[in-house]
Z-matrix of the N, CA and C atoms (Angstrom, degrees):
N
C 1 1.461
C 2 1.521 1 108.58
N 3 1.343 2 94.94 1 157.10
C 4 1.916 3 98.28 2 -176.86
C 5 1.210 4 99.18 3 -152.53
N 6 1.842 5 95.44 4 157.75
C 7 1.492 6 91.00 5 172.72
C 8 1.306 7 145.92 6 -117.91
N 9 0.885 8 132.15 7 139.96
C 10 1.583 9 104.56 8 -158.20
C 11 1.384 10 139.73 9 -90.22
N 12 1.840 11 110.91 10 10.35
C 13 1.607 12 120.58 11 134.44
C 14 1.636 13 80.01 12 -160.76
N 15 1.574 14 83.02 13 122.83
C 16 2.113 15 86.23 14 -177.80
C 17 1.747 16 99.87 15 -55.88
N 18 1.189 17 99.96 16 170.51
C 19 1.467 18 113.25 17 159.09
C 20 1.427 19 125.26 18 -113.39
N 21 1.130 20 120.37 19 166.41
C 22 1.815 21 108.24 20 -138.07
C 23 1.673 22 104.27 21 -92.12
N 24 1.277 23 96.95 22 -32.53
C 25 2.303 24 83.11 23 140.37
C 26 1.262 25 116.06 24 -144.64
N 27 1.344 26 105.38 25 143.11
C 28 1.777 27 123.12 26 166.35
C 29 1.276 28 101.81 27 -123.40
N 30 1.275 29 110.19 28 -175.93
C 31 1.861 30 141.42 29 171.68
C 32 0.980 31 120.27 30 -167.80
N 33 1.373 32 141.51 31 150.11
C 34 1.167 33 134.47 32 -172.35
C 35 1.419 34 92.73 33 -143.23
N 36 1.595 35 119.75 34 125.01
C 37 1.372 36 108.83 35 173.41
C 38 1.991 37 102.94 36 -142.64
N 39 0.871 38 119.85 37 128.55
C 40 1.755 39 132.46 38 -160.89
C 41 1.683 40 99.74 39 57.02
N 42 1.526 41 114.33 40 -114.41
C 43 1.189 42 111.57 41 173.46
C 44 1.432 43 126.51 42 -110.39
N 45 1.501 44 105.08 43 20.60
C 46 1.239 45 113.03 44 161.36
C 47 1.205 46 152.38 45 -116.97
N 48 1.520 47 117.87 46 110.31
C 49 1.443 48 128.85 47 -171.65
C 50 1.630 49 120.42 48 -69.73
N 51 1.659 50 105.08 49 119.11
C 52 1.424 51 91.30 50 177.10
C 53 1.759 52 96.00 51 -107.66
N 54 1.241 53 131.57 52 160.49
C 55 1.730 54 142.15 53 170.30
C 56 1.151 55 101.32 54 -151.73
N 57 1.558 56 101.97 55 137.50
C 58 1.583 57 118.59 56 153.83
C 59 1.393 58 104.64 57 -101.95
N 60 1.451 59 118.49 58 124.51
C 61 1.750 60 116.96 59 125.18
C 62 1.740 61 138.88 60 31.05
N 63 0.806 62 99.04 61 82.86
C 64 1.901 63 93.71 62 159.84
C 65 1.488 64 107.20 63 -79.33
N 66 1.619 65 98.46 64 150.87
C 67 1.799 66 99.33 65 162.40
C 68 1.373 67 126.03 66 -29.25
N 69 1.267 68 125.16 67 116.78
C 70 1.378 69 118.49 68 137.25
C 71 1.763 70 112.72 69 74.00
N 72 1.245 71 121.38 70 20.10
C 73 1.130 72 124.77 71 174.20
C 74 1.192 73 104.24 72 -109.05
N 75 1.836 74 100.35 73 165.14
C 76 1.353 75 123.16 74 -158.20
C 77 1.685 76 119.56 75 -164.17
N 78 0.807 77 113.75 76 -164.52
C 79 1.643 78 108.27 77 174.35
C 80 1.650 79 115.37 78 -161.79
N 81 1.203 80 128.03 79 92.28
C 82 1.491 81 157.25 80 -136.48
C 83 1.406 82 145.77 81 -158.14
N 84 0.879 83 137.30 82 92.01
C 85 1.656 84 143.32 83 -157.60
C 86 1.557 85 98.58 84 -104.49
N 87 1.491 86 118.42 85 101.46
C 88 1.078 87 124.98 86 164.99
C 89 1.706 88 138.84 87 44.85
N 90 1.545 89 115.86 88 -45.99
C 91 1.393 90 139.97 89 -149.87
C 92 1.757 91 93.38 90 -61.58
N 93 1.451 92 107.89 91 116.23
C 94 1.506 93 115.38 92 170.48
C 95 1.511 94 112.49 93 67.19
N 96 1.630 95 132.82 94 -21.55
C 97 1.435 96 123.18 95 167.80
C 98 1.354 97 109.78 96 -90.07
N 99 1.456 98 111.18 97 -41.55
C 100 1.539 99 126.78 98 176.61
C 101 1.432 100 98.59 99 98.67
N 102 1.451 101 139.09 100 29.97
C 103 1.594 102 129.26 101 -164.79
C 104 1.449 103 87.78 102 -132.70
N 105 1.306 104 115.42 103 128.36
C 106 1.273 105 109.10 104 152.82
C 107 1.598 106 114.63 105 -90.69
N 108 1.785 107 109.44 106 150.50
C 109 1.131 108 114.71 107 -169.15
C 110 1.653 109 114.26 108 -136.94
N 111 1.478 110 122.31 109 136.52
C 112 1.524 111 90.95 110 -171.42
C 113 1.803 112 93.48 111 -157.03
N 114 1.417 113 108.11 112 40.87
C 115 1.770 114 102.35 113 -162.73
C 116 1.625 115 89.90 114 -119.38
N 117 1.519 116 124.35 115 3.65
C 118 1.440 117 98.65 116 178.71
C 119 1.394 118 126.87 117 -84.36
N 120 1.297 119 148.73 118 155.34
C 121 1.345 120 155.54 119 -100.96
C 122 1.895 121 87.88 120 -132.31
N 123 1.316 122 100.69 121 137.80
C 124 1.662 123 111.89 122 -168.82
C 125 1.715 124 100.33 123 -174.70
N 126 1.319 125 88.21 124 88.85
C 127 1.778 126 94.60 125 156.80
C 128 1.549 127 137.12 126 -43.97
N 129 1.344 128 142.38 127 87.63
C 130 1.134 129 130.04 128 -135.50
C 131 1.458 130 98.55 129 -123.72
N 132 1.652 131 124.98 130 128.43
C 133 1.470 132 125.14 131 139.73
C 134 1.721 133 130.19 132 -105.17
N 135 0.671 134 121.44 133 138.07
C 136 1.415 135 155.77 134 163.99
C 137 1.596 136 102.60 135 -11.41
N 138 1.082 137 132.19 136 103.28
C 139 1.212 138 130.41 137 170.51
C 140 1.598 139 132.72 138 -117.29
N 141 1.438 140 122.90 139 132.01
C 142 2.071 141 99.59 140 175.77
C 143 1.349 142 101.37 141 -111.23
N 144 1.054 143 128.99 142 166.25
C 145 1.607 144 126.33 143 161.41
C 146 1.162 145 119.31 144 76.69
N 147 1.536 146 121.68 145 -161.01
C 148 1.258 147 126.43 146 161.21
C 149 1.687 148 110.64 147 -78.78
N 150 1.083 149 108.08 148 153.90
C 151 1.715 150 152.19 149 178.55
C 152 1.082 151 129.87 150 -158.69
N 153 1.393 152 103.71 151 160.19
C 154 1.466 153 114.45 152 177.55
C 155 1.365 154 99.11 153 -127.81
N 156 1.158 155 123.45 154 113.03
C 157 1.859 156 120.89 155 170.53
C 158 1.701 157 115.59 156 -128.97
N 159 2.006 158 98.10 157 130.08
C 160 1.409 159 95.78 158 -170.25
C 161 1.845 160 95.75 159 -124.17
N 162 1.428 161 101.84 160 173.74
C 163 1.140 162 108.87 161 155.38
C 164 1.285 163 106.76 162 169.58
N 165 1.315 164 109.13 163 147.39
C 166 1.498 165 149.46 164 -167.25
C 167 1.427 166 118.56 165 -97.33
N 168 2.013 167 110.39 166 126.57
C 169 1.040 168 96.68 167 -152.06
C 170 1.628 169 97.76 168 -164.67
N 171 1.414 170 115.40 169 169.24
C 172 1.583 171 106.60 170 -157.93
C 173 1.478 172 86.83 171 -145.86
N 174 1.251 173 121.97 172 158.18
C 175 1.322 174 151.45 173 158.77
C 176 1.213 175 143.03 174 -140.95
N 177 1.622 176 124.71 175 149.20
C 178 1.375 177 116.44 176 167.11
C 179 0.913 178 126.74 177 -136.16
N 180 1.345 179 91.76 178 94.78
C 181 1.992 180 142.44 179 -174.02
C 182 1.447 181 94.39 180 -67.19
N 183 1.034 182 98.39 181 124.96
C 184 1.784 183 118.63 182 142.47
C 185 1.786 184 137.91 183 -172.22
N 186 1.459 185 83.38 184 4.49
C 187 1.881 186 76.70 185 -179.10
C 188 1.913 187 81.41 186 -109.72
N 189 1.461 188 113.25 187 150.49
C 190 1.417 189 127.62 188 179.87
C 191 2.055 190 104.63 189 -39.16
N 192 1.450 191 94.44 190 142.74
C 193 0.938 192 104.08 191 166.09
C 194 1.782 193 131.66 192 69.47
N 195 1.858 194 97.90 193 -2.99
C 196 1.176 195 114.42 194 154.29
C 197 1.425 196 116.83 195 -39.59
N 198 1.558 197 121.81 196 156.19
C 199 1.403 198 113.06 197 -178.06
C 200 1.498 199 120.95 198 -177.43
N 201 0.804 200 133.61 199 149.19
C 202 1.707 201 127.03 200 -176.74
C 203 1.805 202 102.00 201 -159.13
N 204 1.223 203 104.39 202 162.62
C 205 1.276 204 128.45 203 177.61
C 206 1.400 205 139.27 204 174.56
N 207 1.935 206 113.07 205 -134.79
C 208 1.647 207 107.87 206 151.10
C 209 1.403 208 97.89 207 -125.16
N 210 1.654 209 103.73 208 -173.70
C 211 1.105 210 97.65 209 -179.85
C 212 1.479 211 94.79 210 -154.63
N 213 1.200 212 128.57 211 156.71
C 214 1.464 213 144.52 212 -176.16
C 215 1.635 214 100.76 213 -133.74
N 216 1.694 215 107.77 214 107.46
C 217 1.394 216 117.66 215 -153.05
C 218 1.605 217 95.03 216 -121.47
N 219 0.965 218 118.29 217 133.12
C 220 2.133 219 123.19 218 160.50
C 221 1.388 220 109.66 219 -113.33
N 222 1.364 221 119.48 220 -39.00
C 223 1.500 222 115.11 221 176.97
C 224 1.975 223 105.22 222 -167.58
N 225 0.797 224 115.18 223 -152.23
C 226 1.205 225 138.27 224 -176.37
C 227 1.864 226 122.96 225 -73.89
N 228 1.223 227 94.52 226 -46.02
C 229 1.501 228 111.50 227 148.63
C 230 1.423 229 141.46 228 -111.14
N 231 1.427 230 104.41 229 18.34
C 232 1.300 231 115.82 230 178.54
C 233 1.584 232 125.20 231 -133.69
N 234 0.945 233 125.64 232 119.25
C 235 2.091 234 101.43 233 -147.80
C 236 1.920 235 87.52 234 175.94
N 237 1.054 236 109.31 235 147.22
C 238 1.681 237 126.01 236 157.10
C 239 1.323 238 115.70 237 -121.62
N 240 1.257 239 127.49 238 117.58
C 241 1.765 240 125.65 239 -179.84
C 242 1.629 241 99.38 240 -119.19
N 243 1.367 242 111.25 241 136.87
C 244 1.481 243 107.08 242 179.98
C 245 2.128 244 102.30 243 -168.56
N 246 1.316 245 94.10 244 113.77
C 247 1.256 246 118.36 245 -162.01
C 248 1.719 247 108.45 246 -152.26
N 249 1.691 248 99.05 247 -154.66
C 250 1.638 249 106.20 248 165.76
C 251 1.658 250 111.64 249 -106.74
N 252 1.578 251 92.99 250 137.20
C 253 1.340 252 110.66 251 175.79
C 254 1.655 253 125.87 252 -141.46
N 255 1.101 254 105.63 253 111.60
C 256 1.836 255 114.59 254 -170.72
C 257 1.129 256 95.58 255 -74.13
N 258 1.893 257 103.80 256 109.53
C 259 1.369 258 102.42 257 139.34
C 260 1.735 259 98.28 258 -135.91
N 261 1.666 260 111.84 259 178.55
C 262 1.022 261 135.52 260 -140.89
C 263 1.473 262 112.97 261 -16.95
N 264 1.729 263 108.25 262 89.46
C 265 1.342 264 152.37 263 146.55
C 266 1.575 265 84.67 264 75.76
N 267 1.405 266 126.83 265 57.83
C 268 1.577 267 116.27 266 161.43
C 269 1.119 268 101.49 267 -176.72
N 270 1.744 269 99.63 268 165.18
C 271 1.809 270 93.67 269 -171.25
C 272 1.739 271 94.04 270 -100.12
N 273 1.617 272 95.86 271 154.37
C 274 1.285 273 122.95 272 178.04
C 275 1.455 274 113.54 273 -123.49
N 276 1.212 275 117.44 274 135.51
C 277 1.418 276 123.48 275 155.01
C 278 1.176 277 98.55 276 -60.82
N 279 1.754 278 105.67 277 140.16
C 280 1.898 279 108.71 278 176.36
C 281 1.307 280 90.93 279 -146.73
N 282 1.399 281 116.20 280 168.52
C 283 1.504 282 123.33 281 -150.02
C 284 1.729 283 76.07 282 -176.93
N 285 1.575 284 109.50 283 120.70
C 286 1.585 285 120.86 284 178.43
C 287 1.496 286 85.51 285 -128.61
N 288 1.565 287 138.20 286 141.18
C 289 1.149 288 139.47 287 158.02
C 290 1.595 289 97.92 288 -120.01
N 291 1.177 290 120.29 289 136.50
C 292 1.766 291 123.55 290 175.75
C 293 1.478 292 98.77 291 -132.95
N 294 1.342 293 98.90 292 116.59
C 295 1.430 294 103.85 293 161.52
C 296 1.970 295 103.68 294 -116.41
N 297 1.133 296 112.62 295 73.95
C 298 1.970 297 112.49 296 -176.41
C 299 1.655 298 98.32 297 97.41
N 300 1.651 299 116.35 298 -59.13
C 301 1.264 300 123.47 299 -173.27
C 302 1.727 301 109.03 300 -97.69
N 303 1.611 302 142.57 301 143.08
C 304 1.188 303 126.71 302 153.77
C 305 1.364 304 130.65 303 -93.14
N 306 1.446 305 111.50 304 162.30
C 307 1.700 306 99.38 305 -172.75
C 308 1.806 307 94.03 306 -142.46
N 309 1.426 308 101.28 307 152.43
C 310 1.898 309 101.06 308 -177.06
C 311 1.444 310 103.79 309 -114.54
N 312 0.758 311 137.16 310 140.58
C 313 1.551 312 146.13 311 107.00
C 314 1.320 313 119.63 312 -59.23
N 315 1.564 314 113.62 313 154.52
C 316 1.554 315 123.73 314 161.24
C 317 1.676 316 111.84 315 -153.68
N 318 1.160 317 116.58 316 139.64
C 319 0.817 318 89.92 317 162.68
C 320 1.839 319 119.29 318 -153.10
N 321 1.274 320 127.31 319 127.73
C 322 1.653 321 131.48 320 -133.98
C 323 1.534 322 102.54 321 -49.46
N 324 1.110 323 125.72 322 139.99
C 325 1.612 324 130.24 323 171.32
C 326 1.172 325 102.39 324 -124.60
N 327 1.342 326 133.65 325 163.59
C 328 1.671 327 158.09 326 156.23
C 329 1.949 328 97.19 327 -93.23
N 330 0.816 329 78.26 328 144.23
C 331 2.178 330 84.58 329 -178.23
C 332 1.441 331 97.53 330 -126.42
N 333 0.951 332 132.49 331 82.31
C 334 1.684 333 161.97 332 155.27
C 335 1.273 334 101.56 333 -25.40
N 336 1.426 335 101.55 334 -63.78
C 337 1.652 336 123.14 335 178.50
C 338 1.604 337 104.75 336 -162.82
N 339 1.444 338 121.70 337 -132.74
C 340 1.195 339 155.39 338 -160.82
C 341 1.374 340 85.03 339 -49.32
N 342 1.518 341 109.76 340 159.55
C 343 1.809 342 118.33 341 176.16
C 344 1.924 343 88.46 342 -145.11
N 345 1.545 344 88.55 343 108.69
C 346 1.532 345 92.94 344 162.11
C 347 1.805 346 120.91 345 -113.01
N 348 1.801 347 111.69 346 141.62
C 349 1.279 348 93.68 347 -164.41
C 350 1.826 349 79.16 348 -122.69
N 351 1.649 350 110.41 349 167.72
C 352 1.832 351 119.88 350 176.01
C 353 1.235 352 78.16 351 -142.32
N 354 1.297 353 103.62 352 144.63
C 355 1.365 354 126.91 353 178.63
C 356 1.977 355 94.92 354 -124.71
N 357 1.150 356 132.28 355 150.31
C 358 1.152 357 125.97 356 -175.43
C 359 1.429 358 119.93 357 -164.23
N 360 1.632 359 112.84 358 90.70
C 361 1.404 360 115.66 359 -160.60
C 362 1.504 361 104.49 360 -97.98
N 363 1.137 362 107.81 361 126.62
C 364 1.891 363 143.51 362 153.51
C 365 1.597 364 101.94 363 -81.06
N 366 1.566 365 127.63 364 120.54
C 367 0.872 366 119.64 365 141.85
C 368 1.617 367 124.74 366 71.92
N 369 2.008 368 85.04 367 -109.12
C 370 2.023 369 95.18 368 -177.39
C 371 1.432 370 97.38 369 -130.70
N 372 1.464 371 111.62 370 28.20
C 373 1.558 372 105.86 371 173.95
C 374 1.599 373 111.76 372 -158.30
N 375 1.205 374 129.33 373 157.51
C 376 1.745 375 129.08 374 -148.19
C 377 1.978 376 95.13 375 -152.65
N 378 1.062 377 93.37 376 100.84
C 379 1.605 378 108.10 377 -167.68
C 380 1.929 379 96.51 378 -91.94
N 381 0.963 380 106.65 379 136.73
C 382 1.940 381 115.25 380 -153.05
C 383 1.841 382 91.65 381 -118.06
N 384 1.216 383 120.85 382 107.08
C 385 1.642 384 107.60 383 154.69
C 386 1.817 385 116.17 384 -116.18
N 387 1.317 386 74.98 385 176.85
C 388 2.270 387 64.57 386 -176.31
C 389 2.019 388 88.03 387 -145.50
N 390 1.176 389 104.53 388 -178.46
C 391 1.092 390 116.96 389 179.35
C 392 1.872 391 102.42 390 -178.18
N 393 1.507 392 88.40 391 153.77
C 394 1.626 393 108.54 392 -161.95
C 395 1.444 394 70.95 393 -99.28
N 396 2.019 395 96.56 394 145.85
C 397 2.006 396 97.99 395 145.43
C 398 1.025 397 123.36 396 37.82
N 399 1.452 398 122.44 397 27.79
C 400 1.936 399 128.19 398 172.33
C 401 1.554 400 104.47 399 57.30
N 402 1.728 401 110.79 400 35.04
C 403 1.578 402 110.95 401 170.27
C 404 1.915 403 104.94 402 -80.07
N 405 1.134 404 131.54 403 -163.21
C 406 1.311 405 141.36 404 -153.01
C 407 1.996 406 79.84 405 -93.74
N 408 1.699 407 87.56 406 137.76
C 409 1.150 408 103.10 407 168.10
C 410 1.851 409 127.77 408 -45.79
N 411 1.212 410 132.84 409 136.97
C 412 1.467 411 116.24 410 177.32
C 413 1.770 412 113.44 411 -134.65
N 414 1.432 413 124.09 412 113.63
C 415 1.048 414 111.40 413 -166.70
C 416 1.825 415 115.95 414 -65.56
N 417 1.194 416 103.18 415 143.38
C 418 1.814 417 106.51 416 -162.25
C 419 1.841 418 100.87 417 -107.06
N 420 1.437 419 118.89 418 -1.46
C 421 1.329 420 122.14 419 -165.61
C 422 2.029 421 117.61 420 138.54
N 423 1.392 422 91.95 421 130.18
C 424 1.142 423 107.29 422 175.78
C 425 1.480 424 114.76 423 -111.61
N 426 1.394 425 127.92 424 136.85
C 427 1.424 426 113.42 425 -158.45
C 428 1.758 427 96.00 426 -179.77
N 429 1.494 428 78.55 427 134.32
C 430 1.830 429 96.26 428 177.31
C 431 1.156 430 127.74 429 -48.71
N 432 1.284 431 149.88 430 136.19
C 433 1.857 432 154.56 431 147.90
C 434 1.100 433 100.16 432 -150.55
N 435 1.549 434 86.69 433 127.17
C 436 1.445 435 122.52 434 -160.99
C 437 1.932 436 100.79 435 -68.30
N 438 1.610 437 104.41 436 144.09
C 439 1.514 438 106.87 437 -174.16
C 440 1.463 439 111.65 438 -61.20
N 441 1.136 440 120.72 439 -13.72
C 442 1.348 441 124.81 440 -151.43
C 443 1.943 442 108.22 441 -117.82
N 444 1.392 443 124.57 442 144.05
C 445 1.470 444 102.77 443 -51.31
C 446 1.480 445 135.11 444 -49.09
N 447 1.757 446 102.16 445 -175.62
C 448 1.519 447 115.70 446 -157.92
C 449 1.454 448 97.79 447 -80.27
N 450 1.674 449 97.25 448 -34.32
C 451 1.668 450 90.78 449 -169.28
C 452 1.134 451 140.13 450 -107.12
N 453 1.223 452 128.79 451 69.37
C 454 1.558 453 119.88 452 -174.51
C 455 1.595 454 119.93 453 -98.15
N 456 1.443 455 90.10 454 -171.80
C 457 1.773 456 114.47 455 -159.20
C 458 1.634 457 114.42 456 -74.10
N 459 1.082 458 132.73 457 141.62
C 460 1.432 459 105.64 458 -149.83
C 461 2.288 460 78.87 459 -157.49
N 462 1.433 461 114.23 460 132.71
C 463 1.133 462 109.53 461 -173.65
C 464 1.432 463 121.39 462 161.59
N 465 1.321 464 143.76 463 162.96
C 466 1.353 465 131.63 464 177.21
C 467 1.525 466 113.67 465 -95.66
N 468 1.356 467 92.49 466 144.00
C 469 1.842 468 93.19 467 171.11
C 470 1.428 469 113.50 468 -159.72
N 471 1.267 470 107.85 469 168.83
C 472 1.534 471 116.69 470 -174.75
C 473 1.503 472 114.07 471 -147.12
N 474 1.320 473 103.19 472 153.57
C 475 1.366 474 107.18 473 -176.96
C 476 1.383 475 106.80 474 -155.16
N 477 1.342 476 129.03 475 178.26
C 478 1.570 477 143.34 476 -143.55
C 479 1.281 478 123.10 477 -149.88
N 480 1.457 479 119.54 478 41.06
C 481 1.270 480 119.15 479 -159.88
C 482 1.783 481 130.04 480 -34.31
N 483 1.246 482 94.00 481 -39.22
C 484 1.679 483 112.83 482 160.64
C 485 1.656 484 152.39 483 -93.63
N 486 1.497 485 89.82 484 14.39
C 487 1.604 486 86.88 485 -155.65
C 488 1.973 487 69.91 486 -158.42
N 489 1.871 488 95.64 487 174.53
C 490 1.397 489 114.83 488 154.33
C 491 1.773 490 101.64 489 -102.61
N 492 1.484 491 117.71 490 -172.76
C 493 1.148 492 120.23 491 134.36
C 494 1.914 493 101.38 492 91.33
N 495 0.984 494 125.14 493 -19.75
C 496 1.270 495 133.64 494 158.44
C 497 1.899 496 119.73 495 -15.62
N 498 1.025 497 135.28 496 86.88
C 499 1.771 498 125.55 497 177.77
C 500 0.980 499 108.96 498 -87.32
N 501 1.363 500 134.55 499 139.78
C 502 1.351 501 167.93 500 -177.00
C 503 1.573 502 90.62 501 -115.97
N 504 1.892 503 110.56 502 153.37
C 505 1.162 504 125.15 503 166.85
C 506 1.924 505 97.70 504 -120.52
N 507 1.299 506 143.39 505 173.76
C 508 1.429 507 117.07 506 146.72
C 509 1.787 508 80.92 507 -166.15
N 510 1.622 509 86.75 508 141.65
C 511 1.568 510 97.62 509 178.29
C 512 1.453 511 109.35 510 -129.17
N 513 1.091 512 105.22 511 155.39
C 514 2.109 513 106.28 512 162.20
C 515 1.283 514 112.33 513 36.80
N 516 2.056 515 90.58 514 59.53
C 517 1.639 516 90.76 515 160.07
C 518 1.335 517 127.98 516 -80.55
N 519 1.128 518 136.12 517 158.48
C 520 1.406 519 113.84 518 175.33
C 521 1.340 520 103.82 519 -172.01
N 522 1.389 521 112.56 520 147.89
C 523 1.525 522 125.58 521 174.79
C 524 1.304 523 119.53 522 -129.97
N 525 1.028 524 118.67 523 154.50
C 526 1.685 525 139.91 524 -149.34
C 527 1.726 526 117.96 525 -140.07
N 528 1.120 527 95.32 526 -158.33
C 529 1.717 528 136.49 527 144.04
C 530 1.122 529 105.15 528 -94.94
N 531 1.543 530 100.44 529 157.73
C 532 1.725 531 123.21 530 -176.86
C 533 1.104 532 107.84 531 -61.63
N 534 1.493 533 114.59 532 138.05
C 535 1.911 534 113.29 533 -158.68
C 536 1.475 535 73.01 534 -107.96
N 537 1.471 536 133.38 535 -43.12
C 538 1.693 537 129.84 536 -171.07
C 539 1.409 538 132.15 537 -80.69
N 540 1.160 539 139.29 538 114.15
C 541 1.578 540 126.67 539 -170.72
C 542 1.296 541 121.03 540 -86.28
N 543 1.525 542 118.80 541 -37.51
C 544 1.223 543 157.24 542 -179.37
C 545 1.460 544 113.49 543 -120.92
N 546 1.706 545 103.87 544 145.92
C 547 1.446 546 115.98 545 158.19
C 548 1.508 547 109.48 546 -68.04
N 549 0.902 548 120.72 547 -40.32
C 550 1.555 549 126.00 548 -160.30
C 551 1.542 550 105.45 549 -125.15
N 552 0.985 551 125.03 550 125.26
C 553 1.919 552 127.74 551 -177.72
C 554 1.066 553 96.33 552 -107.39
C-alpha cells in the first residue's frame, strides 16, 4: 500500500491505522467551487477486477468538511471517496464520484459508534454501502466507473479541507471477492 500524499502523522499497529491531517487538503475536481484539489491523504492497494473492499473507521469531526473513509482511486481526476463528512454541524454519509468533473451526495447519519463503508466493483459500476455499529447493511449509492483500467487504487483516506490536524481512526481494511451478488436479496 502507498500513499498518495502521506499525512504528517500516521501509525499503523496490527490492523489499525491511526492519521492526522495536513492543512487544508482535500480531494476535488472543480464542480461548483471551481478549485481543483488532489493532496488529500488515501492509503492505496492495488486492485484488478471485481472486489469488494470495506473498512471501518472513526473520527473527530468538527470543523466543516472534515471527513474520512475509502476510496477507489485511477488517477487524479478519476477516484470515488465515500465515507463521513461534516457538513453543516453533522455527520453525513458522502459519496464524491469524479470522473474530470466532481459531484456530492450526503446523506444525514447518527454515529452510534463505528462507521463501516464496502465499496464493491462489477465491471463499469461500484455499488457503496455503509453501516453504523455493525447495524444491517444500507446502500449509500450506486454509480458508474468506467471498466477501464482494470487496476486501480483501492484504500481509506481522509482529508481536512479547512483546518490541519484532523484524526482519523481506520480498522479491518480488507479486500476480496465480491461480498454482494445482488442489489436487492
Amino acid at each position: 500500500m502507498a500513499w498518495t500524499t502521506p499525512p504528517t502523522d500516521w501509525s499503523v499497529e496490527g490492523d489499525t491505522l491511526r492519521a492526522r491531517s495536513g492543512d487544508r487538503t482535500d480531494f476535488w475536481q472543480r464542480t461548483f467551487y471551481g478549485f481543483e484539489r488532489d493532496d488529500g491523504h488515501a492509503l492505496l492497494a492495488r486492485r484488478a477486477g471485481s472486489f469488494s473492499a470495506t473498512v471501518t473507521f472513526t473520527g473527530a469531526y468538527q470543523t466543516l468538511y472534515d471527513q474520512a473513509g475509502l476510496m477507489i482511486r485511477v488517477d487524479g481526476t478519476r477516484w470515488i471517496k465515500a465515507g463521513i463528512e461534516w457538513t453543516d454541524g453533522k455527520a453525513h454519509l458522502s459519496v464524491v464520484v469524479t470522473d474530470d468533473l466532481s459531484d456530492w451526495s450526503a446523506i444525514p447519519v447518527i454515529l452510534a459508534g463505528p462507521m463501516t463503508v464496502r465499496a464493491t466493483r462489477f465491471a463499469d459500476a461500484v455499488l457503496l454501502q455503509y453501516r453504523v455499529d455493525g447495524a444491517d447493511w444500507a446502500m449509500g449509492r450506486l454509480a458508474p466507473f468506467a471498466a477501464h483500467p482494470d487496476e486501480v487504487g483501492v484504500g481509506p483516506y481522509l482529508c481536512s479541507p479547512e483546518r490541519a490536524g484532523f484524526e482519523a481512526t481506520f480498522q479491518g481494511f480488507s479486500v476480496g471477492p465480491p461480498e454482494v451478488e445482488a442489489l436487492h436479496g
